[in-house]
N, CA, C and O atoms as a MOPAC input file, in Angstrom:
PM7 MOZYME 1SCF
protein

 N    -72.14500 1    23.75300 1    97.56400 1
 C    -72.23000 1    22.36400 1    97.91100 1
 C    -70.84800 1    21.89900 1    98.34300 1
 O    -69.81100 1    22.10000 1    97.71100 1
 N    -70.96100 1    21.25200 1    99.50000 1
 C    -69.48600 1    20.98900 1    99.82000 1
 C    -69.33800 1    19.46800 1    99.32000 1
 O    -70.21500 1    18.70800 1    98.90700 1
 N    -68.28500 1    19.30800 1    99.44500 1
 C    -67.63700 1    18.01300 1    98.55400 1
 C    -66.81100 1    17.21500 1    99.71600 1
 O    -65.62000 1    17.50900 1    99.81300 1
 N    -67.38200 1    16.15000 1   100.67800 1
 C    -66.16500 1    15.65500 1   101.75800 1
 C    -66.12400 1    13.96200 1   101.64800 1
 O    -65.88100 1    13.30900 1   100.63300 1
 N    -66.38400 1    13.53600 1   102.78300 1
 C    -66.08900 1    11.75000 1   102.53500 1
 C    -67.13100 1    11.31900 1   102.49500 1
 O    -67.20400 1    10.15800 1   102.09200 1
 N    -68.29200 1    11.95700 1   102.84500 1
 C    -69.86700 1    11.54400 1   102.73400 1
 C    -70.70300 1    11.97600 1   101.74800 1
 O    -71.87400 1    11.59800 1   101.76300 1
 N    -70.31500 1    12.68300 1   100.91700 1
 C    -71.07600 1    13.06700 1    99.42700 1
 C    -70.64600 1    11.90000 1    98.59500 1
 O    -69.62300 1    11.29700 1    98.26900 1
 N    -72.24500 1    11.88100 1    98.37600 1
 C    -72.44700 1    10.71100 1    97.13600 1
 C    -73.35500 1    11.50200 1    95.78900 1
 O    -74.27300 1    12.32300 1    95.77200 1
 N    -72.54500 1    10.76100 1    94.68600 1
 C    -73.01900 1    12.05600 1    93.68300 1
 C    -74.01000 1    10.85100 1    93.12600 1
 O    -74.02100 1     9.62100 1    93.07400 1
 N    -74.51100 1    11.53600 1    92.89200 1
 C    -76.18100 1    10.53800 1    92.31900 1
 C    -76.17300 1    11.59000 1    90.47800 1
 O    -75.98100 1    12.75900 1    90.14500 1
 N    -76.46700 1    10.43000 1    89.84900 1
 C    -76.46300 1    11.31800 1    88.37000 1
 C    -78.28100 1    11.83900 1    88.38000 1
 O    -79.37400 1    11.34400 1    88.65800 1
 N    -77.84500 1    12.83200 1    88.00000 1
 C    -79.51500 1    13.41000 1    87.64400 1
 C    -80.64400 1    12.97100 1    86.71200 1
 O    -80.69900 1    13.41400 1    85.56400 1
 N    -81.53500 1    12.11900 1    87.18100 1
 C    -82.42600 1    11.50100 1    85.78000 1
 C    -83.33100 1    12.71800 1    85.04600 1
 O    -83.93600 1    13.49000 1    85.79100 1
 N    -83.39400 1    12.83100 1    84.08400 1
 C    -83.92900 1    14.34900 1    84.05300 1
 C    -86.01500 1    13.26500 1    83.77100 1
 O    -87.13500 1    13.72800 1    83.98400 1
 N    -85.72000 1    12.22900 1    83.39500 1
 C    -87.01600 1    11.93100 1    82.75100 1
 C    -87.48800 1    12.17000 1    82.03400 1
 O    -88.69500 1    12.23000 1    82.26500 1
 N    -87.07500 1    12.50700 1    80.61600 1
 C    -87.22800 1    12.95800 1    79.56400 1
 C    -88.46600 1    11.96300 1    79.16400 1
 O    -88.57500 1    10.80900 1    79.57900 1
 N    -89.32900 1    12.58700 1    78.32900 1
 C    -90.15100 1    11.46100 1    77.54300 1
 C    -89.75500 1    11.40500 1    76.34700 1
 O    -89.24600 1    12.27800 1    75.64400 1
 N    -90.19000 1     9.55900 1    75.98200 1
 C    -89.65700 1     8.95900 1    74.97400 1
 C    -90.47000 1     9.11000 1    74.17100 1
 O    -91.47600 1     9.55900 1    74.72100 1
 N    -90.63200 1     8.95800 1    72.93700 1
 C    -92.39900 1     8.37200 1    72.58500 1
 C    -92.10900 1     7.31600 1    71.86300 1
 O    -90.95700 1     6.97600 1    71.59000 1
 N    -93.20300 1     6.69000 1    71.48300 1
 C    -93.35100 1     5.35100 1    71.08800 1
 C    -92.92600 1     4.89200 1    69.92800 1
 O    -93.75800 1     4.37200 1    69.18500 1
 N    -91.32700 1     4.99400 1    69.45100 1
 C    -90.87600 1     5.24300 1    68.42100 1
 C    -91.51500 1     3.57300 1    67.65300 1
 O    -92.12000 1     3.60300 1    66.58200 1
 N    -91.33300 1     2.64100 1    68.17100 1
 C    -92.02400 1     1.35500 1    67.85700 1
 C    -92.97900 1     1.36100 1    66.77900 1
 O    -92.86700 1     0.92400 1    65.63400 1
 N    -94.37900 1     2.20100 1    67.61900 1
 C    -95.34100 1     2.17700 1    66.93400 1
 C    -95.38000 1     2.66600 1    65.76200 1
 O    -96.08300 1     2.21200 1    64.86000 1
 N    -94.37500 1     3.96300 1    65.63400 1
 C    -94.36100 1     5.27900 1    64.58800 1
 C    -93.99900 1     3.87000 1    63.52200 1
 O    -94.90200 1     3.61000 1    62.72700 1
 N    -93.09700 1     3.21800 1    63.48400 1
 C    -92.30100 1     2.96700 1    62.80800 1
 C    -93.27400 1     1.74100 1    62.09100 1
 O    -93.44800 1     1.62100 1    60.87800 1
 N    -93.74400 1     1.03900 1    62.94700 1
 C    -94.90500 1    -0.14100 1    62.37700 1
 C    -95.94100 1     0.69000 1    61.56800 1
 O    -96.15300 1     0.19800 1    60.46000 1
 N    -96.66300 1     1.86000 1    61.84500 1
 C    -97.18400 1     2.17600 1    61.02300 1
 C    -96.97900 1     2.90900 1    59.61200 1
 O    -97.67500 1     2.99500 1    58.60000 1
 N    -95.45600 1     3.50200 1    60.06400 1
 C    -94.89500 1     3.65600 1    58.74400 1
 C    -94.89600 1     2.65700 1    57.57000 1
 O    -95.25400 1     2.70900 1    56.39300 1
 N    -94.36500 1     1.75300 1    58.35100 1
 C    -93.94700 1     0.20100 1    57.43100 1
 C    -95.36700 1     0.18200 1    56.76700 1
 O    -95.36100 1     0.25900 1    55.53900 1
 N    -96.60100 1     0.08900 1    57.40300 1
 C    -98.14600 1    -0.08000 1    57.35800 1
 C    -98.44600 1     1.18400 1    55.51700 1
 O    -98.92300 1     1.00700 1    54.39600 1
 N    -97.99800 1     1.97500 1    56.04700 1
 C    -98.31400 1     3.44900 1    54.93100 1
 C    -96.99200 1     2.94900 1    53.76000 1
 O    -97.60700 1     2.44900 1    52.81900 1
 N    -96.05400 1     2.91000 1    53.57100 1
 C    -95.15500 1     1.89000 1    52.88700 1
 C    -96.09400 1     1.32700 1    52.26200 1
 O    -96.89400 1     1.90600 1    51.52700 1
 N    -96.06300 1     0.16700 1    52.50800 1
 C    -96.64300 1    -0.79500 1    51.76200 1
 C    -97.58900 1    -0.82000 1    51.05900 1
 O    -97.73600 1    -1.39100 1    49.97900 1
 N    -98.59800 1     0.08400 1    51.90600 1
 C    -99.87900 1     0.32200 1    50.85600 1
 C    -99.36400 1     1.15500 1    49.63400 1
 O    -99.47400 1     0.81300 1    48.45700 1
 N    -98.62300 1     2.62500 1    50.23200 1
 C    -98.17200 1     3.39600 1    48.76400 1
 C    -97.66800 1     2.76300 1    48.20300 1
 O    -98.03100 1     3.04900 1    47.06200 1
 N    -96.51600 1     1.44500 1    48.10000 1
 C    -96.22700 1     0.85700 1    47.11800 1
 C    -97.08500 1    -0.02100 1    46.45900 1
 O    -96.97600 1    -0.01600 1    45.23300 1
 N    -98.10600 1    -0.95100 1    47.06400 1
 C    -99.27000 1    -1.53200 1    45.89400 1
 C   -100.16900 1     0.03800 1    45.65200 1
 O   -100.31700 1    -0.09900 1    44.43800 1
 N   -100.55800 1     0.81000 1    45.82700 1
 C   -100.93500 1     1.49700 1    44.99300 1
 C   -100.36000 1     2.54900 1    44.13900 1
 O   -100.92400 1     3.53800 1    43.67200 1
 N    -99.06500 1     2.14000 1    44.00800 1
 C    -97.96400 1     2.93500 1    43.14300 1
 C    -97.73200 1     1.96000 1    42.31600 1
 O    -97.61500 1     2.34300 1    41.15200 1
 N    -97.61200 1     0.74700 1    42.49800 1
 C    -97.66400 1    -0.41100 1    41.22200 1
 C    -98.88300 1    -0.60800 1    40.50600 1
 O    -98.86800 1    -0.76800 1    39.28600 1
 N   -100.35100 1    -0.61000 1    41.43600 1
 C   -101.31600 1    -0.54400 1    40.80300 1
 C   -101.13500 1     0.46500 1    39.70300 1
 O   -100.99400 1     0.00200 1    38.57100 1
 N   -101.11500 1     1.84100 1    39.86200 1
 C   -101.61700 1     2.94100 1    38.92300 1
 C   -100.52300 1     3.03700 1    37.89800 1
 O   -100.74800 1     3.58400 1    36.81800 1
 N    -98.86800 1     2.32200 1    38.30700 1
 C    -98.32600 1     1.78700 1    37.19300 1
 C    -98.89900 1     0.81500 1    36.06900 1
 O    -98.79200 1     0.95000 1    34.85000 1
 N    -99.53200 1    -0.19700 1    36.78100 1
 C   -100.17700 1    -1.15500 1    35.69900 1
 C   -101.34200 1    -0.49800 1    34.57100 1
 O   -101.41100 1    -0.66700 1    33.35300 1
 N   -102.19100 1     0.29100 1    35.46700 1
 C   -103.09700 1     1.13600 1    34.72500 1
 C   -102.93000 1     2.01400 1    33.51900 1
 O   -103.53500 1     2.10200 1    32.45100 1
 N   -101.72400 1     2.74500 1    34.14500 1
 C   -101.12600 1     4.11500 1    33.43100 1
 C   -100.32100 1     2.89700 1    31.81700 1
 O   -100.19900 1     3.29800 1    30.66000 1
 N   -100.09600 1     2.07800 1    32.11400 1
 C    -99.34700 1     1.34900 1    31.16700 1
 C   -100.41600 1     0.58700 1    30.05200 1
 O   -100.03500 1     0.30600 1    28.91600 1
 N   -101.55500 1     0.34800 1    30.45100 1
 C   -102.57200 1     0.16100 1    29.48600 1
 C   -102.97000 1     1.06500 1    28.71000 1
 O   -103.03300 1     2.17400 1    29.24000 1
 N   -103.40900 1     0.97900 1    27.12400 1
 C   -103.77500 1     2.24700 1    26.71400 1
 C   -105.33600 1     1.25900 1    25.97300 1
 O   -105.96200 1     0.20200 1    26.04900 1
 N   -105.26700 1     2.62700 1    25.25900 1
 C   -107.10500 1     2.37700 1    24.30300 1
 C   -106.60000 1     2.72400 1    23.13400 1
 O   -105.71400 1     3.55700 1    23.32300 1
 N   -106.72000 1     2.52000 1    22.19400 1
 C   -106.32900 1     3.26400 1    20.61300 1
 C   -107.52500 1     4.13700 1    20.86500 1
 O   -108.65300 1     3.85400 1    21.26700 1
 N   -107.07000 1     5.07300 1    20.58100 1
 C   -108.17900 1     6.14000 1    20.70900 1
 C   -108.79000 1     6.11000 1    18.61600 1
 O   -108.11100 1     5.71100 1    17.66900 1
 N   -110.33400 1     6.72800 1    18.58000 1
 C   -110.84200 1     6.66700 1    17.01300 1
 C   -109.74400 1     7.68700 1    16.22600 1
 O   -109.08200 1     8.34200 1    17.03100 1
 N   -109.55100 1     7.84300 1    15.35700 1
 C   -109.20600 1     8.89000 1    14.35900 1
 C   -109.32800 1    10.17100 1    14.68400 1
 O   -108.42300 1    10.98900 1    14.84300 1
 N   -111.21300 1    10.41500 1    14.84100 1
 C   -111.05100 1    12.05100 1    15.47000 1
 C   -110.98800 1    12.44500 1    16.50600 1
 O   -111.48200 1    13.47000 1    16.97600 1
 N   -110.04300 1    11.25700 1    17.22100 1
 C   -109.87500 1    11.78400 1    18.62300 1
 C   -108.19200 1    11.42500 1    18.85200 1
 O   -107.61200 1    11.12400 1    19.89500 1
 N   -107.67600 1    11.57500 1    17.50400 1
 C   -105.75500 1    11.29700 1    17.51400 1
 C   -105.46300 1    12.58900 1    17.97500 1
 O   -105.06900 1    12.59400 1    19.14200 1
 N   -105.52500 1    13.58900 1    17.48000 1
 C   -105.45200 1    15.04200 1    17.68000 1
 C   -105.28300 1    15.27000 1    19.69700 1
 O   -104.27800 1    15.67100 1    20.28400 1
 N   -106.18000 1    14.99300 1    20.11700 1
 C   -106.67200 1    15.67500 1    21.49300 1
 C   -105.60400 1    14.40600 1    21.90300 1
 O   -104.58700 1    14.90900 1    22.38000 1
 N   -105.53300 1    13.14400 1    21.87000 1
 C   -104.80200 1    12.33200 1    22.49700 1
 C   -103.05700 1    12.19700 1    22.49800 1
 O   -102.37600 1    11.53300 1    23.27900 1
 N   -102.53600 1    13.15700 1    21.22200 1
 C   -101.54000 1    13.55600 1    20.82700 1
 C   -100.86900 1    14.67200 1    22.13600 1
 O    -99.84300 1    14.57700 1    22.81000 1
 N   -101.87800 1    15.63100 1    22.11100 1
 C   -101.75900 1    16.58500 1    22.88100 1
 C   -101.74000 1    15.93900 1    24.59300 1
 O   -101.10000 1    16.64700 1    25.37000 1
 N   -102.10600 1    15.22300 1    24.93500 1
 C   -102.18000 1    14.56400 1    26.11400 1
 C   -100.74400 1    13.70600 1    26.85100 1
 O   -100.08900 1    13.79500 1    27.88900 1
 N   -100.74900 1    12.81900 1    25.54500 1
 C    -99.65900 1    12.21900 1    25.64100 1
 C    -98.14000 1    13.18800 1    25.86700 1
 O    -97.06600 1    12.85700 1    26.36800 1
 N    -98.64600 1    14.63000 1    25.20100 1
 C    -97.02900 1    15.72000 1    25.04000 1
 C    -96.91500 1    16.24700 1    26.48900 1
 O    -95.88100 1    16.52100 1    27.09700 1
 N    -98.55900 1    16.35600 1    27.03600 1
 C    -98.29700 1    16.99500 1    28.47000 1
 C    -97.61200 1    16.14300 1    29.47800 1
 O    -97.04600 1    16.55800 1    30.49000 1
 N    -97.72100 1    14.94900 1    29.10500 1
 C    -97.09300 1    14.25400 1    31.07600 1
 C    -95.88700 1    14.04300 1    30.27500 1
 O    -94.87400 1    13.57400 1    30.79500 1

């Protein structure tokens, strides 16, 4: 390629595609929000208990050691 007083350099657009980072991101926000009310929900739940009867201290002992 010669190079004189009439070359004009033009930058190359390659046209890359974008994608719709917008949307990704609104629906993230969308998935967010729900996992957090249903991560507070099953907090509220998990935080209620039952007295369990007498012959069932045993099995509920053992429950409570696993989580």
């Amino acid at each position: 390629m010669a190079v004189n007083r009439f070359f004009r350099r033009s930058p190359y657009d390659l046209g890359l595609y974008t994608p719709p980072v917008d949307v990704i991101r609104e629906g993230l926000a969308v998935a967010q929000k729900q996992y957090d009310t249903n991560y507070a929900m099953s907090e509220a739940i998990k935080n209620n208990y039952i007295n369990s009867l007498p012959q069932d201290r045993q099995k509920e002992n053992e429950i409570q050691t696993d989580l």
